[in-house]
N, C-alpha and C positions, 0 to 999 in steps of 0.2 A: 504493500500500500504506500509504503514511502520508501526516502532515498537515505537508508542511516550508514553511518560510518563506518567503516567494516571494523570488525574488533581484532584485541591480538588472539591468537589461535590458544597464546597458551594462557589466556585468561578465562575467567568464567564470565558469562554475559549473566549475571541479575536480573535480566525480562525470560530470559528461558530456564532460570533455575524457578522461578514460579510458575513458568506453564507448565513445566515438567509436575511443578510439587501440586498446582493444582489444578491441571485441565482435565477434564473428564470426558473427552469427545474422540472421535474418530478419525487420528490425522489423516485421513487419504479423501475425507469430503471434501471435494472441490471450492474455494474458492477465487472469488473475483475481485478485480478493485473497485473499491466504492468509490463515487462521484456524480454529482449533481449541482447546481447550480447557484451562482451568485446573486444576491437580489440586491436593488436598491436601497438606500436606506433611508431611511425618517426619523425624527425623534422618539425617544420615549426612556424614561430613565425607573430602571425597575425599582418595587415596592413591593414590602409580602408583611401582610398581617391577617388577622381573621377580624372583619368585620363583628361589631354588635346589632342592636337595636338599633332603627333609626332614631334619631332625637327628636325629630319633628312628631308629634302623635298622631297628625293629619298622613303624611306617609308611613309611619307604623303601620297605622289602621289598613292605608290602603296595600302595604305590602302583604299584613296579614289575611287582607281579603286574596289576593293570588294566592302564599301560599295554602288558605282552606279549599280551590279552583282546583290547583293542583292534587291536590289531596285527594279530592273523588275520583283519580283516573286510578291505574293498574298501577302499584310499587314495584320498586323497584328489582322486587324478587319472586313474580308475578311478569312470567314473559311466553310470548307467542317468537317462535325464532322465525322471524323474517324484518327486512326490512321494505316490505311493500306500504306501508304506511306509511313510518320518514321518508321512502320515496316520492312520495305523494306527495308530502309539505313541500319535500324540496322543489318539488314540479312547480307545484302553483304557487310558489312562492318567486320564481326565474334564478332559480341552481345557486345561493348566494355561496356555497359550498365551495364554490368551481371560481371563483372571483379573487383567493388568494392559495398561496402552496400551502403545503402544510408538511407535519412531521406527526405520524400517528402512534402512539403507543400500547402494544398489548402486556401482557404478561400475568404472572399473580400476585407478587411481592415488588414494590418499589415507584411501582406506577407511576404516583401523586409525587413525590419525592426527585424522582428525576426528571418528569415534567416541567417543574419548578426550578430543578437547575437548567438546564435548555433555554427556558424562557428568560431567565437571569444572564446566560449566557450572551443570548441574539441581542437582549436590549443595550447589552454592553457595546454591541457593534453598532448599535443604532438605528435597529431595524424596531420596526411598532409592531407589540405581539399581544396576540390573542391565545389565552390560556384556557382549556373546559377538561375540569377533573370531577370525580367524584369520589367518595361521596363527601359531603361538605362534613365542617368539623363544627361548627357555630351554626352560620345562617348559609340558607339556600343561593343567597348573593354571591359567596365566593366560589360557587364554582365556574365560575365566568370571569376572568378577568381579562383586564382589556392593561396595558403598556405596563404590565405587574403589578396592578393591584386588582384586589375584587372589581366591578362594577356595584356604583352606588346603587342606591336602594332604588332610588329616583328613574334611573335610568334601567333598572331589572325592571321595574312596575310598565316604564312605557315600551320596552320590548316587545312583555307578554299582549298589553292593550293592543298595540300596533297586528300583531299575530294571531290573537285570539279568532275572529272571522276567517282567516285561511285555517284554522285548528278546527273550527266548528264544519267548514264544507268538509275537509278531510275526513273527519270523524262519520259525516250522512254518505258518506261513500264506500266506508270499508266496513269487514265483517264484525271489529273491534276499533273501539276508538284508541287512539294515538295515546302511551302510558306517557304518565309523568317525568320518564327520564326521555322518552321522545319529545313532547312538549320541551322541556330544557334544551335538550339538542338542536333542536330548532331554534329555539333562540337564542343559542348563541354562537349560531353559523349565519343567521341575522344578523345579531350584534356586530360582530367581526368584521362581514362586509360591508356593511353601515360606517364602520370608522370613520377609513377603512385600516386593517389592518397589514403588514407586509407579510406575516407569515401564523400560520394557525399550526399551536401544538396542542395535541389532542390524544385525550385519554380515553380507551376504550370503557364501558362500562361493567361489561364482562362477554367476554370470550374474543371473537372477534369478528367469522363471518357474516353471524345476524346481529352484530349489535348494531344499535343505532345509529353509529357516530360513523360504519362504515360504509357511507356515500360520500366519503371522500375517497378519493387517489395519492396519499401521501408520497411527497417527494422520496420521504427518508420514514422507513417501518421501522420501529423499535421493537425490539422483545426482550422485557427483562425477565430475571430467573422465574420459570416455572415451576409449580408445585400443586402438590393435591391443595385444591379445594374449589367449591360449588362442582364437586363430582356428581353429582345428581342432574347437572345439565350440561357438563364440561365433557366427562369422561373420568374413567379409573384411575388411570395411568396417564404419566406427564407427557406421552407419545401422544394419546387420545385427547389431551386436554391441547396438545401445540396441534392436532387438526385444527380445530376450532378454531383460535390464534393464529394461524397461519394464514387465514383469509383477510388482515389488513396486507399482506404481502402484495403489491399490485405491479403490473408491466412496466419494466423500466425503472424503479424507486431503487434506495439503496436498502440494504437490511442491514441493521445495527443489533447484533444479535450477544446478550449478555450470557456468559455462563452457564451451560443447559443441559441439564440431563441426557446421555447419552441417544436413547428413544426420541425425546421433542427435539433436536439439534438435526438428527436426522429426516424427520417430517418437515422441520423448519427450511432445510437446506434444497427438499427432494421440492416445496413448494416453488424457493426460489430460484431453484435451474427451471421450474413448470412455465416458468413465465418472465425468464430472462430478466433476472434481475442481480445485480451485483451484491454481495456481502462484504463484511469486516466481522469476524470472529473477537470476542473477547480473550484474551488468553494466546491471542496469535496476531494478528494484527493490530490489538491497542489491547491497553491493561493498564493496573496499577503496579508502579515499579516499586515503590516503597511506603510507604505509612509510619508515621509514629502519634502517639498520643501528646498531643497538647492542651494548651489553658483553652475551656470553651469550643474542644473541637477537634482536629486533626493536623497535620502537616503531612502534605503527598505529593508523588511524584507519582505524574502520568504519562505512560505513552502514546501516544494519538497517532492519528493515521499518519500525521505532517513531522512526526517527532514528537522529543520528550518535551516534557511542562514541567519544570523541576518547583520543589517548596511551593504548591499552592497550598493556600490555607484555607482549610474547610470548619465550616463552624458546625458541624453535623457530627455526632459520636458514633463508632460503629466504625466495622470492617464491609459490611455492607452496600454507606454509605460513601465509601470511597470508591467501591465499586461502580455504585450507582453514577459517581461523579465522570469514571472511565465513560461510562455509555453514555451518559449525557454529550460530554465534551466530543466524542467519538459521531455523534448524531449532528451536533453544533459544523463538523467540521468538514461530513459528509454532505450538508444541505450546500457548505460553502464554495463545495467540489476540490478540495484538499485530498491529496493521493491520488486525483486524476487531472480534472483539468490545471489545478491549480499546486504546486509544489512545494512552496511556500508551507509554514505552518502560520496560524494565524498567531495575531501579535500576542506574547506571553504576557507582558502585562497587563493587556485588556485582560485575558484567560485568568490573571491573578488576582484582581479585582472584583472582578466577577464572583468568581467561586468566594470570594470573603462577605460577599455580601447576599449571599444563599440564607434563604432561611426555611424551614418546615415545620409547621405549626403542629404541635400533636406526634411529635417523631423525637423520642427523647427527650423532651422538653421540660427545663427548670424551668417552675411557676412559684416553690416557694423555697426558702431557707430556714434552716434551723428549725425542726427536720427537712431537709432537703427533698423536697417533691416530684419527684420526673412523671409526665405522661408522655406513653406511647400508644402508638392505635395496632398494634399487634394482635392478630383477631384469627389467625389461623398457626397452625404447628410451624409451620417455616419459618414466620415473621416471627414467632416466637421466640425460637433457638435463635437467630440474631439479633432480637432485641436483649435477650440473657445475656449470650455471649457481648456485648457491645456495652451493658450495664456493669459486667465486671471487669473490663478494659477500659471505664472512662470513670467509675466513679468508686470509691475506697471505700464503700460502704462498711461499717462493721457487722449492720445487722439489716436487712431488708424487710419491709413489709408488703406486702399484694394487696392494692385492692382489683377485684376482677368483675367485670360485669359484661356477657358474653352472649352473641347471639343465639339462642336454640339450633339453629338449623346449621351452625358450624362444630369443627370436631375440639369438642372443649376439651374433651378427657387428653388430647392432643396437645393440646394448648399449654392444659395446666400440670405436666408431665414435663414441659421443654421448661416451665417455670421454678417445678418443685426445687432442685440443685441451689437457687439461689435466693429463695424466700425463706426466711425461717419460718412466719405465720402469713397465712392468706385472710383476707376478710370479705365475703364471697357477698356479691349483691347485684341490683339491675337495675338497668337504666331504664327512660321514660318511652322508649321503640316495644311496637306491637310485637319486635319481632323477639325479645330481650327472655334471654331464660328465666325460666321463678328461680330466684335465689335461693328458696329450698332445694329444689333439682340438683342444682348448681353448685351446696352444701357437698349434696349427698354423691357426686362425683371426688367434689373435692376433698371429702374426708376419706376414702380410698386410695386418694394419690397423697396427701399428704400425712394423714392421721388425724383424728378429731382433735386432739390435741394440739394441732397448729391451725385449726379454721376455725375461724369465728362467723354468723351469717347476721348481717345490718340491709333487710331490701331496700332501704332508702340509700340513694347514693350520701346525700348528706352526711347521715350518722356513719358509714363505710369509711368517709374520710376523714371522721373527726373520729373513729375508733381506731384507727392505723395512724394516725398523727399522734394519738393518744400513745401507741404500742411503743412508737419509737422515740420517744420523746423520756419511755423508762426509763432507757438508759442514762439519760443526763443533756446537757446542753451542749457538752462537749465531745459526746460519744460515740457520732460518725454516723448513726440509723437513720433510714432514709426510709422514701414510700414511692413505689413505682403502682399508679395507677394505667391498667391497660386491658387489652381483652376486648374492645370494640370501639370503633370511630366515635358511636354515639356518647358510649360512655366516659369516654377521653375528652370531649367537646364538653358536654354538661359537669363532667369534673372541670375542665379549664374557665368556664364560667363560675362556678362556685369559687374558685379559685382566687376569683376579679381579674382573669383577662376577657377582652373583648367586652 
């Protein structure tokens, strides 16, 4: 993919003593060089928070009247797999979809995370971007942001207004009306070309060839690491789960393909030779060359298609997310045609910059001190074991507490198995989602994985936090215990609010 400097024979290169120590794939699948295209560029200088309430009560109201609109259609776990519907919006709406490129993202673990660095990326270059992730962590507003930050409330309200009559003819046409993450989708491949914006990154919902968000043609496909979960409409196995995901892959785009199970690597690969399109392997073509732990974050060094990126500083904990930051940057450099048309790597310091001013809401996140409070949205066995493992590599806990509060229809015994090793006591409860396990249930899981003797059950999230604040706070003011609340988006959101952010 690039032009690196050849090494001496009798030294050891450090980018292949890591693919060696950790690639899991099948050296002989063919790849290609990635490359794609330069765009112009606009203003916009990125921002990342999670929106609150609005202040005005006159738009409060009126945004709560949308989202109660939204709320009578199909949730978000409630799906018919096609996209004949959003095709439809898009139709009669005149394809706003098709009006900017984009960079589409599948996967199971990292989605939202690397979306956010991408978009932090391009803005650095000076391109105006349009971000749509889900699922939100606060309010329904930020899953739409426009030059990195959410869209105001103001301007979410006059989208949907603007939309609602092409949502209503759609709706008297099809055999089901348009769900509530179609609805969203819509409008904010509206939003975007309305700016307008230079480039759309875009996060699939779940899967990938019927989600909703797949009426686009992404310049650059992403697939972060795959993993069992929503097996029940995905597939068993990470093979079966990367069909599915393999249908943002489209004619001519690059693939930005992260670390993958030997099975989905190859479904992933077999797609994009199906349809001629170029790859970059993680592990082979870019990667992280080194990591260490710092104050608030990381120090790494990445390889990119263009060359290395030495000492960027990432303010993101985890081995995970430096990964994540390889594929981002990796995707950032693919859209800019770096390794093909252009040879050049792109400027380090923009690249340095950039990544220092990264943020993820709900990913690790200190919210409080003394006891030290981290929320993560860790909601399935993968994200799990990396959120563990990245908990005891960034923070000196002496003693940990859980609180958990976790969807029913995910594999919680999973979850709270990758947790056991590093909690001494859990405090097991549920958040305010229809979809949210009874904290008895939840109990009764977790006192087989951990012993009753270390779970305690609070169904209020409330008292959950103030019983684990309590737990660690035994030990003294100076005693190092901490509280990792995690186990679902929802529950991580409504804890960050109680918390007083947003």
């Amino acid at each position: 993919m690039s032009d690196v400097p050849a090494l001496d024979p009798n030294e050891s290169d450090p980018f292949e003593d890591i693919v060696a120590a950790e690639t899991d794939r099948d050296p002989d699948l063919a790849v290609i060089e990635a490359g794609s295209r330069t765009l112009r560029t606009q203003g916009g200088t990125p921002q990342a928070d999670v929106p609150g309430r609005p202040a005005d009560p006159e738009v409060d109201r009126a945004l709560r009247a949308v989202e109660a609109e939204l709320a009578t259609r199909w949730g978000e776990t409630k799906l018919e797999p096609s996209v004949s519907r959003i095709s439809a919006l898009m139709d009669v709406l005149g394809e706003p979809q098709r009006s900017y490129p984009s960079i589409h993202i599948t996967g199971t673990n990292g989605k939202t995370s690397t979306a956010r660095m991408i978009e932090t990326l391009l803005g650095a270059f000076e391109l105006r971007t349009g971000r749509y992730t889900s699922p939100h962590v606060q309010s329904v507003t930020e899953r739409i942001s426009l030059d990195g930050a959410p869209v105001s409330a103001e301007r979410f309200i006059e989208t949907y207004n603007d939309l609602k009559p092409y949502v209503e003819m759609v709706d008297g046409q099809q055999e089901y009306r348009l769900s509530f993450f179609e609805v969203l989708t819509g409008m904010a491949y509206a939003a975007f070309a309305d700016a307008p914006v230079d480039v759309a990154v875009v996060e699939v919902g779940m899967g990938g060839s019927w989600d909703a968000t797949n009426v686009i043609d992404g310049d650059v496909a992403v697939v972060t690491p795959i993993d069992l979960d929503h097996t029940d409409r995905l597939g068993g196995t990470p093979g079966e789960i990367a069909q599915e995901k393999s249908g943002i892959i489209k004619q001519g785009a690059t693939v930005i393909m992260a670390q993958q199970p030997v099975d989905a690597a190859q479904v992933l690969l077999k797609k994009a030779v199906e349809v001629d399109t170029t790859v970059a392997r993680e592990g082979l073509e870019f990667g992280v060359v080194s990591r260490q732990v710092a104050v608030g974050g990381q120090l790494v060094t990445l390889r990119g298609l263009g060359g290395e990126y030495e000492e960027l500083y990432l303010p993101l904990h985890g081995a995970y997310q430096a990964h994540n930051a390889a594929v981002a940057l990796a995707a950032v450099e693919a859209f800019f045609g770096v390794g093909s048309e252009r040879p050049q790597p792109l400027d380090h310091d923009t690249i340095r910059k950039a990544f220092a001013a990264v943020s993820s809401p709900g990913r690790l996140e200190v919210v409080r001190r003394s006891p030290t409070v981290v929320l993560d949205a860790a909601h399935n066995p993968a994200g799990a074991r990396a959120t563990a493992e990245a908990v005891s590599e960034a923070f000196d806990f002496s003693r940990l507490i859980g609180v958990v509060g976790a969807s029913a229809d995910k594999n919680v015994r999973g979850l709270l198995e990758a947790f056991e090793p590093i909690f001494a006591e859990v405090v097991v409860t549920q958040n305010s989602s229809h979809r949210a396990m009874d904290a008895d249930e939840l109990a009764a899981v977790a006192v087989e994985v951990f012993g009753e003797e270390r779970v305690q059950v609070e169904p209020r999230l409330p008292d959950a936090l103030e019983a684990a604040i309590t737990l660690a706070e035994e030990e003294g003011e100076y005693a190092g215990a901490g509280v990792l609340v995690t186990g679902s988006v929802v529950t991580v959101g409504e804890a960050r609010l109680l918390m007083g952010k947003g």
